[in-house]
C-alpha positions as CSV (number, residue, x, y, z in Angstrom):
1,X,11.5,16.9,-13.8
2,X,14.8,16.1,-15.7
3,X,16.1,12.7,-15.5
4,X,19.6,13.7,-15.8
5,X,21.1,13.2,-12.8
6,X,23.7,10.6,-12.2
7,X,23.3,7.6,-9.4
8,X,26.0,9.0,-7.5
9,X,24.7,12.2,-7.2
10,X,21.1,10.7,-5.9
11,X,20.6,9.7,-2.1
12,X,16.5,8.7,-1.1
13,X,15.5,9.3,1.9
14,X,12.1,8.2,3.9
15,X,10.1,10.9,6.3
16,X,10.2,9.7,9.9
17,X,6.5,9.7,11.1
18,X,7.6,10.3,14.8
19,X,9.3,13.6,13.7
20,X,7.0,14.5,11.0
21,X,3.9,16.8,10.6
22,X,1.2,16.7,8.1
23,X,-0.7,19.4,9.1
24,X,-4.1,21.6,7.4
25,X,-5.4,24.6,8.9
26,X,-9.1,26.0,7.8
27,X,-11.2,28.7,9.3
28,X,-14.6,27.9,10.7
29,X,-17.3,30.4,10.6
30,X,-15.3,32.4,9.4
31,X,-13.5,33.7,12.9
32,X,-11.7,30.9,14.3
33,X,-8.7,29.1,13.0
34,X,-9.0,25.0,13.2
35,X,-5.9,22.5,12.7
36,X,-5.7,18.9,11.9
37,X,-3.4,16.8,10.7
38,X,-2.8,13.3,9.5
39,X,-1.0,10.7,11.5
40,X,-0.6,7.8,9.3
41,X,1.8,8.6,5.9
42,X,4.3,7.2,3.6
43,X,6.6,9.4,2.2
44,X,10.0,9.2,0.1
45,X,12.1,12.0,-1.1
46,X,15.2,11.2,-4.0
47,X,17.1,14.3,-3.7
48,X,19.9,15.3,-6.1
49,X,22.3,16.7,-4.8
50,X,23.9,18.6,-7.4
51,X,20.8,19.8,-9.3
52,X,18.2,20.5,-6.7
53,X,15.3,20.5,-10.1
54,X,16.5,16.9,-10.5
55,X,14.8,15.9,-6.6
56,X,11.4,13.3,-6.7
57,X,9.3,13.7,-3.4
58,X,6.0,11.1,-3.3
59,X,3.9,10.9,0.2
60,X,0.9,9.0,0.6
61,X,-1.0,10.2,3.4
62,X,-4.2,7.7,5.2
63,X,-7.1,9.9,5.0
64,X,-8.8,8.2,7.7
65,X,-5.8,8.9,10.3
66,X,-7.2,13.1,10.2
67,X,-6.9,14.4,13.4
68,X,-8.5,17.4,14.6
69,X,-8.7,16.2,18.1
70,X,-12.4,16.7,18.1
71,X,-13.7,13.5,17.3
72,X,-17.4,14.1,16.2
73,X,-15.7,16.9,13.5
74,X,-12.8,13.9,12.5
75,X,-15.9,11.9,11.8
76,X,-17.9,14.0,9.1
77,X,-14.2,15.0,7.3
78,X,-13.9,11.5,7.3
79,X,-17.2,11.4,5.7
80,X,-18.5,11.6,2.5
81,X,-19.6,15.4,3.0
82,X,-15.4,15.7,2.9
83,X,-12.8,13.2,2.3
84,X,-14.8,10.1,1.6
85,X,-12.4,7.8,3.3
86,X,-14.9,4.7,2.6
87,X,-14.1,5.2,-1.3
88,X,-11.1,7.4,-1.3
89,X,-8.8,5.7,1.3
90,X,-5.6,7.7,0.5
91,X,-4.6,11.6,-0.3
92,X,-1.0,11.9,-2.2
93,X,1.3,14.1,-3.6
94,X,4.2,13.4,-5.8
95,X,6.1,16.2,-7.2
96,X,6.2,17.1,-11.2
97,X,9.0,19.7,-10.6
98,X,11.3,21.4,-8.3
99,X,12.6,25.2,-8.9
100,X,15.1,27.0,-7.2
101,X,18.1,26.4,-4.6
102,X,18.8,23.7,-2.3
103,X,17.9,26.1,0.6
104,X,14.7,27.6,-0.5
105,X,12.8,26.1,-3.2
106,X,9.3,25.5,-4.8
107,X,7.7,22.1,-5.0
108,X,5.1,21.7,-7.6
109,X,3.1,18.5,-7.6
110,X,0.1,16.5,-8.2
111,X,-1.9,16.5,-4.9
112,X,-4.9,14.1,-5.2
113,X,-7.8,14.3,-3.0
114,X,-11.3,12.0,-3.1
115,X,-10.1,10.7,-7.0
116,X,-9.2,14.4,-7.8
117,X,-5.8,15.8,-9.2
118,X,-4.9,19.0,-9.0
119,X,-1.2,20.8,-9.0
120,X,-0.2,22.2,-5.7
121,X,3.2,24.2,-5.3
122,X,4.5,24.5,-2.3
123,X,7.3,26.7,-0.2
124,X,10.0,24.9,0.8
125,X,12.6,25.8,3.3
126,X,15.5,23.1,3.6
127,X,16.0,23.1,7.5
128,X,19.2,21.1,7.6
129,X,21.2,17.9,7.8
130,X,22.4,15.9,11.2
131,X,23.8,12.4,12.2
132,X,21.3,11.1,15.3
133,X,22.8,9.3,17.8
134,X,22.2,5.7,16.1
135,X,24.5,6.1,13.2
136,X,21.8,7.8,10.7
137,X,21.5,10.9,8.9
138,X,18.7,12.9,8.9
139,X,17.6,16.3,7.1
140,X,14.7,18.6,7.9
141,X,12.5,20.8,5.9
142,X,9.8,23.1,6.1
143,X,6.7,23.4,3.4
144,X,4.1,25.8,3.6
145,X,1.2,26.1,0.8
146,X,-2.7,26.4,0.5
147,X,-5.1,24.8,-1.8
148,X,-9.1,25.9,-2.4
149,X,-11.1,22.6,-1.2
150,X,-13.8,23.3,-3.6
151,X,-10.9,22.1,-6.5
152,X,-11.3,18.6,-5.0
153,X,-15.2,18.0,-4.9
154,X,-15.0,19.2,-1.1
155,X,-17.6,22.0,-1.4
156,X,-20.0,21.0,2.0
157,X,-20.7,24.5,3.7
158,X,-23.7,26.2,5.5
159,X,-23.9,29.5,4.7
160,X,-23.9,31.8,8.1
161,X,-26.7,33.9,9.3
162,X,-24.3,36.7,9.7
163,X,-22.9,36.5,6.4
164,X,-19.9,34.2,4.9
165,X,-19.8,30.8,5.1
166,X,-19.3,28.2,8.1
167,X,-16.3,26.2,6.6
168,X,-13.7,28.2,4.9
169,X,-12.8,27.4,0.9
170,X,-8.9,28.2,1.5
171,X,-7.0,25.4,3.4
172,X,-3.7,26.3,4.5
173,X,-0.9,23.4,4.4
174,X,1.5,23.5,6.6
175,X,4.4,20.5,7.1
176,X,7.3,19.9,9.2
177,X,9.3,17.1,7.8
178,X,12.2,15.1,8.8
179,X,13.6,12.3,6.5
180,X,16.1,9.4,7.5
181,X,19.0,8.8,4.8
182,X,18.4,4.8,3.4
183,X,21.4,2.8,2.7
């Protein structure tokens, strides 16, 4: 990132948790596709709006609020066969650099997982900008990427009778956000 943007041109936004997901998809045994997502994040985006490269995002997601909606498989991702959350209480991202158009764009960032950093670029699609009906302004985007677990020290797996492997190595990352304008 450039710091060459000018205040005016700025605006930060924060991601509204109620109209936010944080979602990762995996495959287990190798047939079935299995979502969760986390339900407890911090996130800020400084956008410039006249030189899209220029734009900052930073979340910090609470690795202990995973959600797969299956409680006994939350509890070993929670564990230290995953995400560790007794040591590693937090997953983040916060971008190193932003490429393309306001509409469609790649976000590269540091994405750090159980004390591990690793870059991560994602697809983003900017979904677009709206007052709400209590005097705010909101905008909307769409980020779609994958990482391979095994980069961050998550490399648990039973290998399957059948062949492959129980817990699959590529994790999909998939995120509707919306973001509230501040001041």
């Amino acid at each position: 990132m450039t710091a060459t943007a000018s205040p005016a041109t700025r605006t930060t936004w924060k991601l509204d948790p109620t109209h936010t997901t944080i979602e990762f998809v995996a495959k287990h045994m190798m047939i079935t596709t299995v979502k969760g997502r986390f339900t407890e994040f911090d996130g800020t985006i400084v956008a410039d709006e006249e030189n899209v490269a220029d734009s900052q995002v930073d979340v910090t997601m609470k690795a202990a609020s995973l959600d797969t909606r299956v409680e006994q498989r939350d509890q070993h991702l929670r564990s230290a066969d995953f995400l560790d959350v007794e040591n590693y209480a937090d997953v983040a991202f916060k971008s190193t650099r932003v490429e393309g158009e306001k509409e469609k764009f790649k976000l590269t960032g540091d994405l750090t997982i159980r004390g591990t950093t690793r870059p991560v670029t994602l697809d983003v699609t900017f979904e677009g900008t709206g007052k709400d009906p209590w005097g705010g302004t909101r905008s909307s985007f769409s980020a779609h990427g994958k990482i391979d677990r095994r980069d961050y020290g998550l490399t648990w797996n039973v290998a399957l009778e059948t062949g492959g492997i129980l817990v699959s190595n590529e994790v999909k990352i998939n995120i509707e956000a919306q973001a509230v304008l501040q001041g």
